[in-house]
C-alpha positions in Angstrom: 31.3 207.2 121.4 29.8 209.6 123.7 27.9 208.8 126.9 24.4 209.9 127.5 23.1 210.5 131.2 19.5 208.8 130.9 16.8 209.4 133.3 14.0 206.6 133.4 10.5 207.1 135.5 7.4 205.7 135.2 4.9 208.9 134.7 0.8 207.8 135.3 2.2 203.5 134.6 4.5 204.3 131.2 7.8 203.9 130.9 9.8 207.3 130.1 13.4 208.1 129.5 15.0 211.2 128.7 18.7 212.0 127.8 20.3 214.4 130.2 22.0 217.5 128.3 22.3 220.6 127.0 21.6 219.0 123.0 18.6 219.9 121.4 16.0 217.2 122.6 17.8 216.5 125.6 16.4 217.6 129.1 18.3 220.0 130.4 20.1 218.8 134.0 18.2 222.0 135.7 14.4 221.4 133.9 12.1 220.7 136.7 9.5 217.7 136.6 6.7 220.5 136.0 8.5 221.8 132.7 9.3 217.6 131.4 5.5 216.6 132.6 3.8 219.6 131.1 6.2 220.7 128.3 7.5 217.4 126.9 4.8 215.0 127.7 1.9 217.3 127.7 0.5 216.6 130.7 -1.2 220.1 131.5 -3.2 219.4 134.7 -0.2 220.0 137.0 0.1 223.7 137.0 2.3 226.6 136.5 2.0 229.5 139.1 4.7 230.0 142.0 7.4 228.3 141.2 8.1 228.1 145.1 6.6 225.5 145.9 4.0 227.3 148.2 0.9 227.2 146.3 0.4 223.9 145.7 -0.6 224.0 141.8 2.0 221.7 140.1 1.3 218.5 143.0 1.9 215.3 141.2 2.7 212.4 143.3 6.4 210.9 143.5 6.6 207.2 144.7 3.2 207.7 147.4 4.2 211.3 148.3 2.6 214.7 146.8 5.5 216.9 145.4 5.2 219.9 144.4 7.0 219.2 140.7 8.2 222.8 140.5 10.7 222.0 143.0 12.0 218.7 141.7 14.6 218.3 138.8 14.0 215.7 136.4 17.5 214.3 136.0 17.6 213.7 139.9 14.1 211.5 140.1 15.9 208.1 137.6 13.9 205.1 138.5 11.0 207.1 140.3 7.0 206.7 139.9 5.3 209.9 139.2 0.7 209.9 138.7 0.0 213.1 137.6 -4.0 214.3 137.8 -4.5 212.6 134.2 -3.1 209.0 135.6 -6.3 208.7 137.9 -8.2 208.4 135.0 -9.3 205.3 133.8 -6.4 204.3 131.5 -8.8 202.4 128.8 -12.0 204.2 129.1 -10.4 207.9 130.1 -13.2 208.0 133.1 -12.7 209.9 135.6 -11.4 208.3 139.2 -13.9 207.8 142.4 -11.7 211.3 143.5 -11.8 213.4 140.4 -15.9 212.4 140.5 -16.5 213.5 143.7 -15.1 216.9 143.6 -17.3 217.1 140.0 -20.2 216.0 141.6 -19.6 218.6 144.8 -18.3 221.8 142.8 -15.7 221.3 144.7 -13.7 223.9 143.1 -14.4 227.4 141.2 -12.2 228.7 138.9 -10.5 224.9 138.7 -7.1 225.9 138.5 -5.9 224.6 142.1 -8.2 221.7 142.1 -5.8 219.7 140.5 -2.9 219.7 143.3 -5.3 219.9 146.2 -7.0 215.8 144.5 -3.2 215.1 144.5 -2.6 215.9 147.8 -5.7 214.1 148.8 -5.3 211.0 146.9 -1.6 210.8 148.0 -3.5 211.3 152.0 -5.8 208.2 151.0 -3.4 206.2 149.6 -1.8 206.4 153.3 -4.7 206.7 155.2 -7.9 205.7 153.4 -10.1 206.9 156.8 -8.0 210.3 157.7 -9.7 212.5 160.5 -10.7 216.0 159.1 -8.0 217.3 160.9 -5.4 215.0 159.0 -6.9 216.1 155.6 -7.0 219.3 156.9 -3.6 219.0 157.2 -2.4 217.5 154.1 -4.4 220.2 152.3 -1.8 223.3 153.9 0.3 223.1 150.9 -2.1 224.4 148.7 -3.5 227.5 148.2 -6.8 228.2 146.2 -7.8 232.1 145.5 -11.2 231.5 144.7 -12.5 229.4 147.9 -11.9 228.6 151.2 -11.6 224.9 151.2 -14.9 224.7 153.5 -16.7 222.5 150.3 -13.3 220.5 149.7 -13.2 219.4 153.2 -17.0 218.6 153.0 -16.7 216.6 150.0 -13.5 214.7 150.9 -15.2 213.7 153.8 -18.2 212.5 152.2 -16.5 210.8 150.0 -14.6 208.9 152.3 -17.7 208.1 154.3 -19.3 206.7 151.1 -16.1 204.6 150.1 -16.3 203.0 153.8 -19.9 202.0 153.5 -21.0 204.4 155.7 -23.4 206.8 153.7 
């Protein structure tokens, strides 16, 4: 009987394993967490653009930390948490979270292809440091790179937001 490698995460609260291999069905031991999330469990919003890791696109969040997911291989992440942008949705009523709202509410974002990985690098921030100084956000925002914008309205509306979430707007 032949031994499988298995990889088990929990991706946005669901249990998920994946044989390791080169079979058909079987994720490859050098297929990044972008490729399983997007390809496999068709989770799109993390997305496809360096492939460095210097842009900032394909953030997901691995146990509390943003990742960039094009830089992470799936068979090396067994027993790890990964929310991707569609996890901060309401589970049952698919409504979008507090975040995802407030960069909605603040066009927060043009084209809309970054704004995914920069609300994963700022929930990540939050779930740290719920009241980060603009500097600190400022911060945990250098990892990604928009074309469109300068993150001038991103900054505004992160701040806002966190002012409104501490009672204080």
């Amino acid at each position: 009987m032949e031994h499988f490698e298995r990889v088990r995460l929990i991706v946005n609260g669901r249990p998920r394993t994946f044989i390791i291999g080169d079979d058909e069905g079987c994720v490859s031991p050098s297929e990044t967490l972008l490729d399983t999330i997007r390809d496999r469990l068709g989770l799109t919003a993390a997305k496809r653009s360096c492939e460095h890791g210097a842009c900032g696109c394909c953030t997901v969040i691995v146990d509390g930390e943003a990742v960039a997911s094009c830089m992470l291989l799936t068979a090396d992440l067994d027993g790890k948490s990964v929310t991707t942008l569609e996890g901060l949705c309401d589970p049952v009523t698919g409504e979008l979270s507090p975040l995802q709202k407030a960069f909605a509410d603040n066009s927060a974002f043009q084209c809309g292809y970054c704004t995914p990985g920069i609300i994963m690098s700022t929930q990540a921030l939050l779930m740290k440091n719920p009241n980060p100084t603009e500097d600190e956000l400022t911060e945990a925002l250098s990892g990604n790179y928009c074309r469109c914008i300068s993150h001038y309205q991103v900054i505004r509306t992160v701040m806002g937001f966190i002012t409104s979430m501490n009672g204080e707007g």
